[in-house]
C-alpha positions, 0 to 999 in steps of 0.5 A: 466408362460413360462420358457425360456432358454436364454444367461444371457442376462437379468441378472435375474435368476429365483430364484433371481426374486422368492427371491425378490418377494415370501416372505420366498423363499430367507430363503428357497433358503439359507437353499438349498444352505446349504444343497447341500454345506453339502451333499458334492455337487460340486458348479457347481451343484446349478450354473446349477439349478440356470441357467434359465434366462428370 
């Protein structure tokens, strides 16, 4: 698979495609988000890693 880097342009981020399509990767996503918002990361940081769109 390529991964490209474009404008949201498509709307779809590649975590979002994973969450719809690979079975326990949503409850896997939501356990990462909870642990970057504990370890007292800023918001900004799980928007960035949630930045690659196709």
């Amino acid at each position: 698979m390529k991964i490209t880097y474009l404008k949201q342009s498509t709307g779809d981020t590649l975590v979002a495609r994973a969450c719809a399509t690979i079975d326990g990767f949503n409850a896997l996503y939501k356990r990462f988000e909870k642990r970057m918002e504990t370890s007292g990361r800023e918001s900004s940081t799980l928007q960035n890693y949630n930045r690659v769109y196709f």
